[in-house]
N, C-alpha and C positions, 0 to 999 in steps of 0.2 A: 923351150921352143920345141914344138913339134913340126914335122915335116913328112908328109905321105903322098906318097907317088905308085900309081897302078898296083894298087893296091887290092888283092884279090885272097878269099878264102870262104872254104866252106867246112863243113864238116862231114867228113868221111863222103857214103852214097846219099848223107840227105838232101832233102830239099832246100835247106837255107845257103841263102851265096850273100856276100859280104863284097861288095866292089866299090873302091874310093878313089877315082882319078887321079885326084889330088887334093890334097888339104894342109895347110899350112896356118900353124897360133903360133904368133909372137909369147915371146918371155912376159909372166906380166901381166897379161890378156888375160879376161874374164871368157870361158867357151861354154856353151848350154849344149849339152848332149839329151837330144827329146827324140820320143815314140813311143810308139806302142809294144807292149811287151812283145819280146822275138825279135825287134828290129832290128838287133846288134850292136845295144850300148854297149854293153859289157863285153861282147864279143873285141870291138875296138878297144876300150881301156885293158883289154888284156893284152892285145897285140901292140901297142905301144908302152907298156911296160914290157915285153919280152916275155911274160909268161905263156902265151901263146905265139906258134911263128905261122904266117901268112903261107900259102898258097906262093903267091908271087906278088911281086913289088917289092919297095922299099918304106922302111921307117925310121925315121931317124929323131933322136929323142935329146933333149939336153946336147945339143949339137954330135953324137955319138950314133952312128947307126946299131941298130938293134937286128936287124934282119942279118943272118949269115953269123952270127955268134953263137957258141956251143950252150948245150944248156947252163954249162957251169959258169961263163962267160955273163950269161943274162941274167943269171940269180946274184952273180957277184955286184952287176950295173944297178939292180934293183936294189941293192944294200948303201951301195955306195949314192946312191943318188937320191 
C-alpha cells in the first residue's frame, strides 16, 4: 500500500517541481506510472522507496511512513521490505 499526501519536491534551483495531492494504491493493485521523459516517474519511485525525501508531504509505504526517517532508517526499511 501506498499512500501520499501534499506531496511536493524539486530539485535544488531547477526548474522541475514534483506536486501529488494525493495518491493512494491498494496492496495487490496493478499501478501504470506513464510520461514523457522528465516527468518524474522515477523521481516518485524514489521518494516512495525512501531513497529520496520530499520537499514537503507525507509518504507512507507498506503501511510505514517514510517521510521524517534518518537516512539509515530508510535504507534499513528498503532491505527489510
Amino acid at each position: 500500500m501506498i499512500r501520499i499526501s501534499d506531496l511536493d519536491f524539486s530539485y535544488g534551483d531547477g526548474d522541475f517541481r514534483l506536486r501529488i495531492p494525493r495518491l493512494h494504491v491498494e496492496k495487490g493493485s496493478t499501478t501504470a506510472l506513464i510520461g514523457p521523459s522528465g516527468s518524474g516517474k522515477t523521481t516518485l519511485l524514489n521518494l516512495v522507496a525512501g531513497i529520496t525525501l520530499p520537499t514537503g508531504g507525507r509518504i507512507e509505504t507498506a503501511g510505514e511512513e517514510v517521510t521524517g526517517r534518518s537516512d539509515r532508517e530508510r535504507r534499513s526499511f528498503r532491505v527489510t521490505r
